[in-house]
N, C-alpha and C positions, 0 to 999 in steps of 0.2 A: 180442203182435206190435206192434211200429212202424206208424204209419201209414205212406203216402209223403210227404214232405214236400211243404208244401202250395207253391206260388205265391207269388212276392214280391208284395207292394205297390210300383209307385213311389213312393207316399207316406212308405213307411218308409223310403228312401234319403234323399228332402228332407229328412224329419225330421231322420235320422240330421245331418247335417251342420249343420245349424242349430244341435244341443247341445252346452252349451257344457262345457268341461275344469269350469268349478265345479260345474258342475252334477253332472259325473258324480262328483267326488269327493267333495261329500256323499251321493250317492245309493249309493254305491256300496258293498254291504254281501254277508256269503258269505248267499245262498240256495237252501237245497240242495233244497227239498222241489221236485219235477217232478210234470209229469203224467206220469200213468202210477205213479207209484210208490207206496209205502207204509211203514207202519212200525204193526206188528205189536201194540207194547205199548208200554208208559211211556205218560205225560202227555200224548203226542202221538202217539197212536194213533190212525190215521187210512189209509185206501185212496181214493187216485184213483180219483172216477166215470170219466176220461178215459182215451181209449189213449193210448200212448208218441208224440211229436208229432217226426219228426226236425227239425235243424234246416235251413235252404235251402240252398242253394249261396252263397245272397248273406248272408246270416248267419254262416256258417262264412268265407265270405272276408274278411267285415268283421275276424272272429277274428283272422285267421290275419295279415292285414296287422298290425293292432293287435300279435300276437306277434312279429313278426320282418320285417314286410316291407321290401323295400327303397324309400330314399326318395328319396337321390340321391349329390351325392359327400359325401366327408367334406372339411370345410374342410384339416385338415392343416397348423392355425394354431401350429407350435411353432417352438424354436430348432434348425436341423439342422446346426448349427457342429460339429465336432470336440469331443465332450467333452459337450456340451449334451444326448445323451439322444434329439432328437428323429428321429433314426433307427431310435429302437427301434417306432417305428409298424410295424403290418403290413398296414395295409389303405388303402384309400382311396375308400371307397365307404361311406356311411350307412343304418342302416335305424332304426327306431323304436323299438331299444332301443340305448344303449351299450354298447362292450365294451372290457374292456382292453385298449388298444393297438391299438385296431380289429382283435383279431385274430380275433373272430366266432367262438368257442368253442363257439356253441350253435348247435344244429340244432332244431327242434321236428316231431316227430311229432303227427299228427292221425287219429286213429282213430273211427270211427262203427259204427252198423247194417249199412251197403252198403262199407267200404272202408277200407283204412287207406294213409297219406300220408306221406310227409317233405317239406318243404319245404326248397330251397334257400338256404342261405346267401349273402352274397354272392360269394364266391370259389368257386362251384360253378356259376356263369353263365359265357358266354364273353363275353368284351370287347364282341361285335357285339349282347351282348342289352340289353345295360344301359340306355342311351340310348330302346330300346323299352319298359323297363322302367317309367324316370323317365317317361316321357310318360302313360303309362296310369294313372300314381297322379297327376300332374298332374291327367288329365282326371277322376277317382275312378272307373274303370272299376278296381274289385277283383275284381270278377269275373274280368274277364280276367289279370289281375295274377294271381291264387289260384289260375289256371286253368296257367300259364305257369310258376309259380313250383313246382309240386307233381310229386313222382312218388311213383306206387299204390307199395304194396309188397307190396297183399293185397287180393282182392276180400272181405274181410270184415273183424268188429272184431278185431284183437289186442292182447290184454290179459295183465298175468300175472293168477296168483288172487290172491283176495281174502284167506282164511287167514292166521293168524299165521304171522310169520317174512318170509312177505310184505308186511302191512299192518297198522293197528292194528286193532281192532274196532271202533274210531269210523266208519272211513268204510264197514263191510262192508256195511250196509243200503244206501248210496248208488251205491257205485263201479260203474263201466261199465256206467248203467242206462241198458235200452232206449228208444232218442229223442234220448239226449245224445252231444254231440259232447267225447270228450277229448284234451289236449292236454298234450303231457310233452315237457317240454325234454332234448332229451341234451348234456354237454357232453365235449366234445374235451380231454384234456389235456396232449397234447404239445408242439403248436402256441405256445400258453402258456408252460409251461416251457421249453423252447427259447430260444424269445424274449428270457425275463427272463433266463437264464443267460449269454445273447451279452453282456445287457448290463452283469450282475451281475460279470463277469473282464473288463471292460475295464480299459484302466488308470488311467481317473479312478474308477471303483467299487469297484474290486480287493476286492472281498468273498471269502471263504475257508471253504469250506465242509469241516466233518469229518461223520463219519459217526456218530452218538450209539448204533448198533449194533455200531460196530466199536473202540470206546474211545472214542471222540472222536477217532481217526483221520482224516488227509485224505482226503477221496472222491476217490480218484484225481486229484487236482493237486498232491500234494506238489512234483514239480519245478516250481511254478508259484508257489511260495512266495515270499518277499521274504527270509528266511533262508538261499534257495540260490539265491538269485541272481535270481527271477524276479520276476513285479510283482504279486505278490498280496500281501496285508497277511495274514498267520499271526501274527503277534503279540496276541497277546489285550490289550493297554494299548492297539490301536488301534479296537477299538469295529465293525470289521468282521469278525465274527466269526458263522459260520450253521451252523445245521444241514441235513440233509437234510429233516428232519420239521418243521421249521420251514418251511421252502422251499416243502415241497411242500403243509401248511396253509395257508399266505396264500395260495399260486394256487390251491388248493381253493374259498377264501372267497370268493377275487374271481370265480371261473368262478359259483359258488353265486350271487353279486350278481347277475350276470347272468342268470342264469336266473330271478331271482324278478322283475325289470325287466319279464320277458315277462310272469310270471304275473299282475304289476301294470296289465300295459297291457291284458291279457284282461279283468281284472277289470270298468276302468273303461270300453271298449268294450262290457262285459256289460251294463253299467250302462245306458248307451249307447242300445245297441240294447232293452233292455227283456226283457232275459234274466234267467234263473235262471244262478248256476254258484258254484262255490269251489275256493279250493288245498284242496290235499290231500297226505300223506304219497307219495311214489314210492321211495321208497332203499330200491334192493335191490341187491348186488351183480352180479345177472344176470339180475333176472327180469323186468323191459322188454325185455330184449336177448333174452334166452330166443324171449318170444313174438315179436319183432320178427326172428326168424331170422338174428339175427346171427352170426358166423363166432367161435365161444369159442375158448379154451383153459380148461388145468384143470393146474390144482395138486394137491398136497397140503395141508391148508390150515395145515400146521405151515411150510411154505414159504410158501406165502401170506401169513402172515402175521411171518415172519420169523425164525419161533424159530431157537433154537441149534442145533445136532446133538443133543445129549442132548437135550430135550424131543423134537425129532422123530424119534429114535430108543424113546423111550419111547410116542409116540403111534403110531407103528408095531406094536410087539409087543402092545398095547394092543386093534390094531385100531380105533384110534380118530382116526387121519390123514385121514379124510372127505378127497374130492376136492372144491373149491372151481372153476365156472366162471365166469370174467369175459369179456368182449368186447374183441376185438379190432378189429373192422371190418365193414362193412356192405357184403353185393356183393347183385347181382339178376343173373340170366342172363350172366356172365362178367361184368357190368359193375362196378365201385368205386364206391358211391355214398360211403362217410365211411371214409377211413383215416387212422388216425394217422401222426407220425412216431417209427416203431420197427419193429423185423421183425414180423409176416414179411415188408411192404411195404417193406422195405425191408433189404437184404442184412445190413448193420450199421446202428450206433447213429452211426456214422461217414458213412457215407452219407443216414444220416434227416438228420445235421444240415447237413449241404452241402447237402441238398433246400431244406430248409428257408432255407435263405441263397440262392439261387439263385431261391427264388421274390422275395426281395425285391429280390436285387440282381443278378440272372443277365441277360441281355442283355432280353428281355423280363418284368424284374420288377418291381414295383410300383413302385420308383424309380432303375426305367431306360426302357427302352421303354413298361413299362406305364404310366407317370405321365403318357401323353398320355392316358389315358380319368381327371381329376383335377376338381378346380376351379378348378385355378391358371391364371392368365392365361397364364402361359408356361411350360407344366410342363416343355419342354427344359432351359431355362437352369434352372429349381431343381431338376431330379434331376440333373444336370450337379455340383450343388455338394452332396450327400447323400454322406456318406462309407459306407463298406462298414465292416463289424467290424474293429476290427486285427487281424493276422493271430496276434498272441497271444492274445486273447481270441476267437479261433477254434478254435486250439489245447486248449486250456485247457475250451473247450465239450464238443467231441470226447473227452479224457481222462475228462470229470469223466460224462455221458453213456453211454459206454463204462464204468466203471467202475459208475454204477448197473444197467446192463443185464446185464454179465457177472455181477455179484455178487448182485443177486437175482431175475433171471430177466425182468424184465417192466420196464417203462420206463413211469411211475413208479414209486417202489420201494413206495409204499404203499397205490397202489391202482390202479385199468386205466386205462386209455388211453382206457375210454371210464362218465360216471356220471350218474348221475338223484340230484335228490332232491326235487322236488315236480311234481305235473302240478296240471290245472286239468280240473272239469267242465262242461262249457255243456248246461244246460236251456230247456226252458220251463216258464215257473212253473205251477203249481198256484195260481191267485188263491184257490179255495177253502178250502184248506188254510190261509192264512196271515188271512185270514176269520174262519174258525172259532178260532183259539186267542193270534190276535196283537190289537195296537192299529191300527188304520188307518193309521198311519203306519209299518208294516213293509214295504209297497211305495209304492215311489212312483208316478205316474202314467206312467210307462213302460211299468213291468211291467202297469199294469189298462190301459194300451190296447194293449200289443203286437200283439195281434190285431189289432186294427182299423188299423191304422196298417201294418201286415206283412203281412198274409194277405187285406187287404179284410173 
């Protein structure tokens, strides 16, 4: 059993901010052994004297800012001429990871002994919070910040298992041990995709995507082609030339970026504060989502994953078409906490994408009305000059969109809507343990005063 987590020190909050960014990047190394834990055999066989120690409310907030909090606006320093691209921004508010296009693709979940969390994103706040927000990270009130920023989604930890198929056998001994606080980014993939496609069929971009499942077919923009008349480049001597699976890897990669930005900024805050923690493996198609009671679906996974008719008519009579669940969206008590743009949230693939444009340029969108909550000296006059999508490469969105959706079931065509692949765990160290089998210089003086500096 966990203790209760003990009492902050104010002296560990001075501290905290006195330390400086070198500091924590040399110091900053994965330590996984905790109190409270063990390991059974091999060379570093060893059982904590100590019980599981949670971490405090003010330790988990320093986290939890470090992971995603919000810090103020976003400058929004680009060219937003016709043509220039700098329209493709989606946000205008900052937090202490980047993200493509500001479009905040990541959410982070926080699960303990007593509770499990998501934090807000920034576009998951209302316009009148924000202002309350920046001030309170001004003043370095995280607490209250951590406090503002969070909704429970469980009075207990949810975790999936630890098991192959799950996770490797490296982290089984460690994962979701009693005392530690973990941390697993989810990322959104619509939002992203979306985004890039608006700006991918413009007509200074005019990229042309076929479908490498369907011959190298147009993904539903053939009439959008430069061959029949339309403003896309389909000529292959033009060098704009995409695939789907190509498409949908890069913003895989770039959401991926993002998400380890988080697990980096835990790290060095780990560091920090004089903690134990490390990344770790999460990719599972369902099994965060699973335990985080999210709203699935289920395939066949001969569909899931693409096959032809004859393989998934063969994996049929086989009996061997296993049902595959992915997520869809996150509610609590009637309410939407994380929906993509795609059904069921949205009627079609048609209407996810007009949402999706409407947040940015709809009468109160991020660069119409909303660009009075910005940092621009006079954000009328510069969303006044932000152009909206052409209306062919709105078109052109819609078709290509709509033809992923219809044709393989789920938007994106190669994986959900919504995906994990590493989280992060926060301990406290075991000083004994790293004592016994390390060099002195395996912690630094953080982790051997944590206590006295945090707990008195």
């Amino acid at each position: 059993m966990s203790k209760t987590a003990p009492p902050t020190s104010p002296s560990g909050e001075q501290e905290l901010s006195r330390y400086s960014l070198l500091d924590a990047l040399r110091g900053r190394r994965s330590r996984r052994f905790g109190l409270g834990m063990h390991i059974d055999n091999g060379p570093f066989a060893f059982k904590s004297r100590h019980a599981p120690l949670p971490l405090t409310e003010a330790e988990e907030a320093a986290l939890a800012f470090a992971a995603c909090g919000v810090t103020g606006y976003a400058l929004a320093d680009l060219s937003f001429g016709i043509g220039q691209g700098g329209s493709m921004l989606a946000g205008l508010l900052g937090r202490t990871v980047a993200s493509p296009d500001a479009i905040n693709t990541v959410s982070v979940v926080i699960t303990n002994d007593q509770a499990t969390y998501l934090l807000k994103r920034p576009q998951d706040f209302s316009p009148a919070e924000i202002p309350q927000l920046i001030d309170l990270v001004q003043q370095g009130d995280l607490v209250e910040l951590y406090r503002r920023s969070r909704i429970k989604l469980a009075d207990k930890r949810a975790a999936p298992p630890v098991q192959p198929s799950y996770n490797f056998n490296i982290n089984r001994w460690s994962l979701y041990a009693p005392g530690g606080s973990y941390f697993v980014p989810l990322n959104e993939m619509t939002g992203i995709y979306i985004n890039a496609v608006l700006e991918a069929f413009d007509k200074e971009m005019a990229l042309f995507i076929r479908d490498e499942r369907a011959n190298f077919q147009p993904a539903g923009i053939g009439r959008f082609a430069r061959s029949k008349g339309g403003h896309l480049e389909d000529g292959f001597s033009s060098g704009r030339q995409g695939t789907i699976l190509a498409i949908e890897m890069s913003l895989a990669e770039a959401a991926a970026i993002e998400q380890g930005m988080v697990l980096q900024n835990i790290g060095l805050m780990a560091q920090a504060l004089g903690l134990g923690g490390f990344p770790n493996f999460a990719r599972h198609e369902s099994g965060w989502f699973e335990a985080l009671d999210f709203r699935l679906a289920r395939k066949p996974a001969s569909q899931y994953l693409g096959a032809n008719p004859f393989i998934s008519k063969i994996l049929g009579i086989l009996g061997q078409d296993t049902p595959v669940a992915y997520p869809l969206g996150l509610e609590r008590n009637g309410t939407v906490l994380l929906k993509p743009f795609c059904p069921p949230y949205y009627p079609t693939m048609t209407d996810a994408v007009h949402a999706f444009v409407t947040l940015k340029f709809g009468p109160q969108g991020i660069f119409r009305g909303g660009a009075a909550n910005s940092a621009w000296s006079d954000p009328a006059r510069a969303a006044s000059q932000i152009p909206a999508p052409s209306p062919a490469a709105l078109a052109a969105t819609v078709a290509y969109c709509e033809y992923i959706y219809k044709k393989y079931g789920r938007f994106p065509a190669y994986s959900a809507p919504f995906r994990t692949v590493l989280g992060f765990q926060a301990t406290h160290v075991d000083v004994e343990f790293y004592d016994q089998f390390y060099k002195p210089e395996a912690l630094t003086e953080r982790q051997r005063q944590h206590m006295s500096q945090w707990h008195g």
